[in-house]
C-alpha positions as CSV (number, residue, x, y, z in Angstrom):
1,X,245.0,94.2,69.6
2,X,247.3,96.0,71.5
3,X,245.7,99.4,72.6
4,X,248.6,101.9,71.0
5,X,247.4,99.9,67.8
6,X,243.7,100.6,68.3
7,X,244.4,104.5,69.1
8,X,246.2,104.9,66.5
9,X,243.3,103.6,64.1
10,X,240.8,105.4,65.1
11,X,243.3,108.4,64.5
12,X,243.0,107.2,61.0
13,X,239.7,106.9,60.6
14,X,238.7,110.2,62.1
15,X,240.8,111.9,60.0
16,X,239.8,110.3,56.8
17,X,236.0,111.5,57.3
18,X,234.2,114.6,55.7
19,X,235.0,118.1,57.3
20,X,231.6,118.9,56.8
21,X,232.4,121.5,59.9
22,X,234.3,123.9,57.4
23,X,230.8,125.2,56.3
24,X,230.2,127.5,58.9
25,X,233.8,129.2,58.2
26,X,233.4,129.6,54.9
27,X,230.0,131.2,55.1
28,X,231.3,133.3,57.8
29,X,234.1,134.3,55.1
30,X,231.6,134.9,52.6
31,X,229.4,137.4,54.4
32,X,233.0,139.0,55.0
33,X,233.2,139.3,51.7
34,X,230.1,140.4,50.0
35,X,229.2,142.9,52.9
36,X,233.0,144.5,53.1
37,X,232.5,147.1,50.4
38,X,228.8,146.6,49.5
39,X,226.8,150.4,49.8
40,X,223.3,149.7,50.8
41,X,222.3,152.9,48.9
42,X,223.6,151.9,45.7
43,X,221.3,150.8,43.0
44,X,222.9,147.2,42.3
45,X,223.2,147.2,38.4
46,X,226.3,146.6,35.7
47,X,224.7,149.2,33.7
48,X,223.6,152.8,35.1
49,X,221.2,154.1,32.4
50,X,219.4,150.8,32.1
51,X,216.4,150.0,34.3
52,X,216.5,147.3,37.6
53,X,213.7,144.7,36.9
54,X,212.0,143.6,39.8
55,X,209.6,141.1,39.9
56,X,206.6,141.0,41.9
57,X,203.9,139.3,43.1
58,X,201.1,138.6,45.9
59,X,199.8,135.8,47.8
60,X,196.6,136.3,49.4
61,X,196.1,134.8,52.8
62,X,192.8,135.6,54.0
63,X,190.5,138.9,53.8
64,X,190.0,139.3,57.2
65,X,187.4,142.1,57.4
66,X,185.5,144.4,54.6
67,X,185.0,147.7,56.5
68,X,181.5,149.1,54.4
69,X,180.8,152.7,56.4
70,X,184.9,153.3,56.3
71,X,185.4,151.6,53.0
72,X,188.5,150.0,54.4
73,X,189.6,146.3,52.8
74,X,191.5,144.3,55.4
75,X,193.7,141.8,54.2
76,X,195.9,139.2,55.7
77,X,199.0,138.9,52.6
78,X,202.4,138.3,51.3
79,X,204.0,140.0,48.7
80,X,206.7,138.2,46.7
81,X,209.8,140.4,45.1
82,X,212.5,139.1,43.0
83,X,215.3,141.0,41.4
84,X,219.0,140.6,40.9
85,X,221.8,142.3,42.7
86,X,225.3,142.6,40.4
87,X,226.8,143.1,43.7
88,X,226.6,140.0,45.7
89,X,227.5,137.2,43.6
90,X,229.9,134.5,44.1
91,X,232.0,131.2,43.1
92,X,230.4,128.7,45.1
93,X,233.4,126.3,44.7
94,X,235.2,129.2,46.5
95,X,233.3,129.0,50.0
96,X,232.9,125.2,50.2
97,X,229.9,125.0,47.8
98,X,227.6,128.3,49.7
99,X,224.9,128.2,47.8
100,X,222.8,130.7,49.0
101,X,222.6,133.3,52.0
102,X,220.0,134.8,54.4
103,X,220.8,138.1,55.1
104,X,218.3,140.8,57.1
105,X,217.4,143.4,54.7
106,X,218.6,146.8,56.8
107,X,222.3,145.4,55.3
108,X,221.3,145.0,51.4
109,X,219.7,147.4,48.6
110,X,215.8,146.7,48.5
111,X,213.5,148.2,46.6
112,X,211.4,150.6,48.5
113,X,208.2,149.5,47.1
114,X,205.1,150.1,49.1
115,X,200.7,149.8,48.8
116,X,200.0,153.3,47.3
117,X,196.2,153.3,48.7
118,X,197.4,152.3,52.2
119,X,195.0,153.1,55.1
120,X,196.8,151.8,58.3
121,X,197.9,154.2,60.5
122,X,202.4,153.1,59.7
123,X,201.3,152.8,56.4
124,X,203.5,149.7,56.0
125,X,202.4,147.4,57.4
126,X,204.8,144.5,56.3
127,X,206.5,142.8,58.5
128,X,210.6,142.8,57.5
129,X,212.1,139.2,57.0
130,X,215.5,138.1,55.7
131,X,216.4,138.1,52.1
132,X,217.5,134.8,50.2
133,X,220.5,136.0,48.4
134,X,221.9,133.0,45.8
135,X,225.4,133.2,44.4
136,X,224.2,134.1,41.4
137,X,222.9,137.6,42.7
138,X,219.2,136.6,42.9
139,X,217.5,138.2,45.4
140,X,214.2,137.0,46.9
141,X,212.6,138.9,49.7
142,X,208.9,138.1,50.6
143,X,207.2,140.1,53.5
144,X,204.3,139.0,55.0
145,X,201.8,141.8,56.8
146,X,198.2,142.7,57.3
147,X,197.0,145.5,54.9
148,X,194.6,147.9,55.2
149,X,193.5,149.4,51.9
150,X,191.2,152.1,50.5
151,X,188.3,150.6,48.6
152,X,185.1,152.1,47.1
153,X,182.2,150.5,48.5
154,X,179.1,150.3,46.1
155,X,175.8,148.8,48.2
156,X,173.7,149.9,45.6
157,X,172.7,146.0,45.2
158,X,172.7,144.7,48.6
159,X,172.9,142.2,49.3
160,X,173.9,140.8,46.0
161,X,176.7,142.8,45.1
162,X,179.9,142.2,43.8
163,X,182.8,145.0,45.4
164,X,186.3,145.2,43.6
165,X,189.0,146.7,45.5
166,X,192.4,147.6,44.5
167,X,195.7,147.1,45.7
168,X,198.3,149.6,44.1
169,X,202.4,148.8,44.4
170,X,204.7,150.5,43.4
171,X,208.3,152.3,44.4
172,X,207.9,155.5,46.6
173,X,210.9,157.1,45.1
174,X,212.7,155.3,42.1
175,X,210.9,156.1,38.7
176,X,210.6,153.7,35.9
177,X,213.9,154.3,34.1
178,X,215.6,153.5,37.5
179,X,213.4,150.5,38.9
180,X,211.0,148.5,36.3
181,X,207.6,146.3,38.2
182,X,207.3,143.6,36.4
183,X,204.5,141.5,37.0
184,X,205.4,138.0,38.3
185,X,202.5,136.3,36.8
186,X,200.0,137.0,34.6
187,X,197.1,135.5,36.0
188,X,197.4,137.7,38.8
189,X,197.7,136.8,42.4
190,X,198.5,133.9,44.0
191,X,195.2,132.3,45.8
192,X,196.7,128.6,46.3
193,X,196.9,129.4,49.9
194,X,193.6,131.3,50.5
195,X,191.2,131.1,53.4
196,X,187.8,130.7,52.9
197,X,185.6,133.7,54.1
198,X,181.9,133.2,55.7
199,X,180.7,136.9,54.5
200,X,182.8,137.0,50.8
201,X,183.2,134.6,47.9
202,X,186.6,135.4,46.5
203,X,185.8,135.6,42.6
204,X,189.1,136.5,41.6
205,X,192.7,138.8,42.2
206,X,193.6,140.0,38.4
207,X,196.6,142.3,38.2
208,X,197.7,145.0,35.5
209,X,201.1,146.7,35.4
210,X,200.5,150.1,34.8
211,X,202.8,153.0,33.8
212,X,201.5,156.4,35.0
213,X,202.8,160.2,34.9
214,X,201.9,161.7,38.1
215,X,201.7,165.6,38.0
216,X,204.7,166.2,40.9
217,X,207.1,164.8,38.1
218,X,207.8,164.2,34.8
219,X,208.7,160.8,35.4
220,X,206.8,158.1,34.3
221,X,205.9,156.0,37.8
222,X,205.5,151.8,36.9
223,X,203.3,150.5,39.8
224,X,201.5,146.4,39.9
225,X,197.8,147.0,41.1
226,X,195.9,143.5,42.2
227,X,191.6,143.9,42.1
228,X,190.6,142.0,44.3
229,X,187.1,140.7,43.0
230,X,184.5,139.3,46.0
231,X,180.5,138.6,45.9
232,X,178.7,138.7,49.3
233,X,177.3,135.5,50.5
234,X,173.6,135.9,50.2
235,X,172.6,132.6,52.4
236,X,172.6,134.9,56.1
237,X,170.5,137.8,54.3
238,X,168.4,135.5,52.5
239,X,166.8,133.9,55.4
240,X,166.6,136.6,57.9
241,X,166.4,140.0,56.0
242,X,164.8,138.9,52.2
243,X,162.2,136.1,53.4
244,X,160.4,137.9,56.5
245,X,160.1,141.3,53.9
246,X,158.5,138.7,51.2
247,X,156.0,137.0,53.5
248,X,155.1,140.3,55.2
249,X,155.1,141.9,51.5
250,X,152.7,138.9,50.5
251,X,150.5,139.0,53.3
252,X,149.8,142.7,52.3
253,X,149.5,142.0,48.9
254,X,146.4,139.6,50.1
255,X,143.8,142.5,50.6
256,X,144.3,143.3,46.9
257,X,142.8,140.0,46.4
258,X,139.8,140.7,47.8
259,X,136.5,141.6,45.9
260,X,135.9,145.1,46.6
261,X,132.4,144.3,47.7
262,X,133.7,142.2,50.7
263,X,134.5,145.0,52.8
264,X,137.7,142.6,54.0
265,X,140.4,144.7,52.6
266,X,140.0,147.1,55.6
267,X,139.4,144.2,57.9
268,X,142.7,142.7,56.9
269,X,144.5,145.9,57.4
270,X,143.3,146.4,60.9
271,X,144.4,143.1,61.3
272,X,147.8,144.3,60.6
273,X,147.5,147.3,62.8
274,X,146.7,145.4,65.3
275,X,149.5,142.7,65.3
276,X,151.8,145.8,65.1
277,X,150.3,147.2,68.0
278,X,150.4,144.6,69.9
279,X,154.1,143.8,69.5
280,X,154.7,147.6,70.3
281,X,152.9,147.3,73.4
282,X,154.3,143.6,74.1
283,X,157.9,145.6,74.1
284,X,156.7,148.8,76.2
285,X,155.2,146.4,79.1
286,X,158.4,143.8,78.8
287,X,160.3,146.8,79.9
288,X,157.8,147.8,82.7
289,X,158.4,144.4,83.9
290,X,161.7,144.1,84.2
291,X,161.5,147.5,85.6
292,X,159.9,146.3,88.7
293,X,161.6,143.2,88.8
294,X,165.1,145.3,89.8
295,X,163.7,147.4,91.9
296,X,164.8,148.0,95.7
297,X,164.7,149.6,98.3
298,X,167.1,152.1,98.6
299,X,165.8,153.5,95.0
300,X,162.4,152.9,95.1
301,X,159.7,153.3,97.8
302,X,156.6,151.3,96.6
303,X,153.0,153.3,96.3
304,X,149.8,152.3,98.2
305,X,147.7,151.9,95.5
306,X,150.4,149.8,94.0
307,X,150.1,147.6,97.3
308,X,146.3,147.3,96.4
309,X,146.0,146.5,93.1
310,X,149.4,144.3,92.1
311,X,149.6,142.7,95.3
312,X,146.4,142.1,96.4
313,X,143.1,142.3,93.9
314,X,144.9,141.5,90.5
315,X,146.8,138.2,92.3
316,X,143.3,137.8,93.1
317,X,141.9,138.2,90.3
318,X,144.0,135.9,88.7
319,X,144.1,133.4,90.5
320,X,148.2,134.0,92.1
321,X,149.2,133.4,95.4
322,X,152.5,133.6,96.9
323,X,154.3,131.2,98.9
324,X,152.7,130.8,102.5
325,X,149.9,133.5,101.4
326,X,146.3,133.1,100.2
327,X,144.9,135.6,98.8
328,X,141.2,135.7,98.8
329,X,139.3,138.7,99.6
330,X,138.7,138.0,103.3
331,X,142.5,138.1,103.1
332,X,142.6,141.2,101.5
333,X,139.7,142.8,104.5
334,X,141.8,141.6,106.9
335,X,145.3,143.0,105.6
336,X,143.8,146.2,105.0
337,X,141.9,146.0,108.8
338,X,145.4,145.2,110.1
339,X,146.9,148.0,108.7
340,X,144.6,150.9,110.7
341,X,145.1,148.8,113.9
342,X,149.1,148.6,113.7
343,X,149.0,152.4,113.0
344,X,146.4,153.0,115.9
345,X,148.2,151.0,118.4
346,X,151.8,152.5,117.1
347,X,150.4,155.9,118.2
348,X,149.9,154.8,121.7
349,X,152.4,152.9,122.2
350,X,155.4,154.3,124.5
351,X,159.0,154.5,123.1
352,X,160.1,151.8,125.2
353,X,157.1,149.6,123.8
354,X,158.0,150.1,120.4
355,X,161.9,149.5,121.1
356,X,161.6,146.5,123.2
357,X,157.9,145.6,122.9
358,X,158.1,144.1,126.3
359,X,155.7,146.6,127.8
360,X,154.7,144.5,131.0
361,X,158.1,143.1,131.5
362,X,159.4,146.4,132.0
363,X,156.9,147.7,134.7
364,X,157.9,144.9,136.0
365,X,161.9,145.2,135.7
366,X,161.1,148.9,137.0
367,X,159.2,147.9,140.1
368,X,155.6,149.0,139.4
369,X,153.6,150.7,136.9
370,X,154.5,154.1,137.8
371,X,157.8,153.8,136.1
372,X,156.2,152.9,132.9
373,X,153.6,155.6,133.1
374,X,156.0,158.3,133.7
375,X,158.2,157.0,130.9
376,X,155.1,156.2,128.5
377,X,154.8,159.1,125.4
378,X,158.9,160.2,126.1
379,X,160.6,161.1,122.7
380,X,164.3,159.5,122.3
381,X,165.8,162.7,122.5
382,X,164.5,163.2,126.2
383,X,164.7,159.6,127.2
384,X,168.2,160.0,129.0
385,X,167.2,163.0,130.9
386,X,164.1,162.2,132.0
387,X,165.9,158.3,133.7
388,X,168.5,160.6,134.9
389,X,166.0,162.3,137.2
390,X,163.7,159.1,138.0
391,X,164.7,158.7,141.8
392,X,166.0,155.5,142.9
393,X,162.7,154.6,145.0
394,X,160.9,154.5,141.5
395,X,163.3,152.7,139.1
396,X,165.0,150.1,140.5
397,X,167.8,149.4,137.7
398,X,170.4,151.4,137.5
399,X,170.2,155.1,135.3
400,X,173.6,154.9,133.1
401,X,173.2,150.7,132.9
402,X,169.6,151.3,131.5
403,X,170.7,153.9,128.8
404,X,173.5,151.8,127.8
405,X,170.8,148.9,127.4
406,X,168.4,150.8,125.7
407,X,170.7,152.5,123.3
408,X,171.6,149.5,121.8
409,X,168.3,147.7,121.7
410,X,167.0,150.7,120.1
411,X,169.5,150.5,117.3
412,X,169.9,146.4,117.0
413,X,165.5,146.8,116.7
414,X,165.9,149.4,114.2
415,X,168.7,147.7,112.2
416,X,166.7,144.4,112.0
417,X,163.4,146.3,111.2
418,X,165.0,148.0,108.6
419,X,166.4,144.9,107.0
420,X,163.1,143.1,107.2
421,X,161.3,146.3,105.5
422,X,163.7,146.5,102.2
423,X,163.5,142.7,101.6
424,X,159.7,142.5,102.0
425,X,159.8,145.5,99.7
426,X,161.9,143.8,97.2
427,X,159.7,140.6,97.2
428,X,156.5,142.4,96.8
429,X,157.6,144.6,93.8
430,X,159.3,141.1,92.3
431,X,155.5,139.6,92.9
432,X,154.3,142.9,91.4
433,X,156.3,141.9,88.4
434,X,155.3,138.7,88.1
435,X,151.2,139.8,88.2
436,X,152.0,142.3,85.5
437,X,153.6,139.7,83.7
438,X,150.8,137.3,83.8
439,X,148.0,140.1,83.2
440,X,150.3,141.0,80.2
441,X,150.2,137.2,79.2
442,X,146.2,136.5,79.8
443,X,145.5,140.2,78.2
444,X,147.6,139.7,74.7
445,X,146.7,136.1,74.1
446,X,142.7,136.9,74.2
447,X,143.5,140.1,72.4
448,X,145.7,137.7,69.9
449,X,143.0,135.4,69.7
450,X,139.9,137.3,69.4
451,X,141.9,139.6,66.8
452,X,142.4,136.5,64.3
453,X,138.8,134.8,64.7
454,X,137.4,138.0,64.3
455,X,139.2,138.5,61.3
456,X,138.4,134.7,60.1
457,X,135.2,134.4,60.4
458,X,134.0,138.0,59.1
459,X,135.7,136.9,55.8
460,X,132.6,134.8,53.9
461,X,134.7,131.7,52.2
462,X,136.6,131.1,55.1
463,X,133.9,128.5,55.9
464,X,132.6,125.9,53.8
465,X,129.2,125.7,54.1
């Protein structure tokens, strides 16, 4: 084939398809059209003194929380509204078989119908999508949103009770000779698409049109109010509120059980006094514990007597030992021996002893003992005067080089001293933690014990005999 002969086929055959393409014109021409000379503030009906019928309905989503101290229902919804509008209909054969249109509701007549007992803070809390407008003038406009309503709370049967809360509708400013609710169906609202909650049963969303005459205006107001019905889920407050009150109930119930004659009806309370007190007590010494197990340094400056009882005799006494550390009580003679001889001998010893603690290294260094005599006692605040008059002939090292040398050993000693005193201090109130914890532990168990077989064996059918 020849290829002037093939162009001029597929000329043909292109031509002779659909011109499905025209749609978009002829919607284009459409919304030209309806929206030319259409008033958004007119009420769109052939007949002036006769009501618009609008109808409307819910579709609940999910109830996302039930607020019981601010009695606020919050609910995750769409409402579904359906009138006619005289003003934008059309001959579909016209526009190239339009059908129907989506057109944002800020350029169309809506009704302004809003939740009455609203309690979010924009009191609509819709969200404004498009409006399905079909050539035969329906409208359909369904806004989804989160709602918070007003709702009565009643716990007067907690946990089994049943709460109803209301949803009102209605228009804000069109009375019921202008704008007539009618309800969309008459088993309520829609709950096909509901979300199961884990606190509320959903029993049920009736709804009632109701006509009212509010005292502003003479008026009567139509509004569509949906109750929705839900029964808290027991299961949660069964098992941890209702069964623990029963047994505890029940074990007091016990000591009316008793003959009088026994005596065991006060034995059994006592009992109960003293398992209360001991969980009281349990709770006061857990915080005491944990209180000493945070402690540090810079806050806290740990006691002597604390030192002698939680770190040496009650680790003792029970039996505790720390890691590289025995305690016995020749252990404990000997710490306590140690402590009068390091405060003895820090009383004698010279500054530059306790800096350096290289006492005969530095008569040496200094060329005889008279250096380290004349030096021995000296306060830091006199140290630099007193080398700056030692003569040459006694001191061998150089005045300024010394001070220099000394100044910063004194501070890197003190540093390292310091560091070693707050995480020794931390450690030992930790250990002190960890004795008052296992006192705690030894101290409540016999008390738990003794308590109980006490209390069994004074009662007389406890054994058989």
């Amino acid at each position: 084939m020849a290829p002037a002969a093939a162009l001029l086929l597929a000329t043909l055959l292109f031509m002779a398809l659909p011109k499905e393409s025209l749609q978009g014109p002829h919607e284009r021409r459409l919304l030209n059209d309806l929206l030319a000379a259409y008033n958004t503030l007119e009420r769109p009906v052939a007949n002036e003194s006769e009501p618009l019928e609008v109808k409307f309905g819910l579709t609940l989503q999910q109830i996302i929380d039930v607020d019981e101290k601010n009695q606020i229902l919050t609910t995750n919804a769409w409402l579904n509204l359906e009138w006619n509008d005289y003003n934008l209909r059309w001959n579909e054969s016209e526009y190239g078989g339009v059908k129907d249109l989506r057109i944002t509701p800020t350029k169309l007549w809506k009704p302004d119908v809003l939740m009455y007992n609203s309690a979010d803070e924009g009191f609509d809390g819709t969200y404004h999508t498009n409006v399905v407008v079909r050539n035969n003038g329906s409208c359909l406009y369904v806004p989804p949103g989160i709602f918070k309503s007003t709702c009565k709370i009643d716990i007067t049967w907690f946990p089994f009770d049943d709460q109803h809360c209301d949803m009102k509708f209605g228009s804000w400013t069109y009375d019921g000779n202008q704008l007539d609710l009618v309800l969309k169906s008459e088993t309520g609202g829609d709950l096909s698409d509901f979300i199961t909650n884990g606190e509320w049963h959903l029993i049920g969303m009736p709804g009632k049109k109701n006509t009212i005459v509010y005292a502003c205006c003479p008026e009567p107001y139509v509004d569509i109010t949906f109750t929705i019905q839900i029964r808290r889920r027991t299961l949660y407050y069964f098992f941890n509120l209702i069964v623990p009150c029963v047994l505890i109930s029940s074990m007091a119930l016990l000591g009316f059980t008793l003959p009088p004659e026994s005596g065991e009806k006060l034995t059994l309370g006592t009992y109960f006094n003293c398992i209360m007190f001991m969980v009281a007590s349990s709770v006061v010494l857990t915080v005491v514990v944990l209180n000493y197990h945070h402690r540090t340094a810079d806050i806290h400056e740990m006691p002597q007597w604390v030192k002698t009882v939680l770190l040496h005799w009650f680790p003792w006494f029970l039996r505790m030992s720390r890691p590289g550390k025995k305690i016995t009580l020749r252990t404990i003679k000997m710490h306590k021996r140690k402590k009068e001889l390091e405060l003895k001998d820090r009383s004698c010893k010279s500054l530059l002893t306790n800096v350096l603690e290289l006492d005969d290294d530095f008569r040496q260094m200094s060329g005889g003992p008279s250096c380290g005599n004349y030096l021995r006692g000296m306060s830091a605040s006199t140290l630099d005067e007193t080398v700056a008059h030692v003569g040459g002939s006694a001191c061998s090292v150089s005045q300024r080089e010394l001070q220099l040398i000394l100044r910063e050993l004194q501070f890197i000693t003190l540093r390292m001293r310091q560091a070693d005193e707050k995480a020794d201090l931390i450690s030992d109130w930790k250990f002190a933690a960890m004795v008052v914890d296992r006192f705690c532990l030894i101290i409540f168990t016999m008390f738990t014990v003794v308590a109980t077989v006490a209390v069994l064996l004074s009662a007389p059918h406890i054994i058989v005999e």
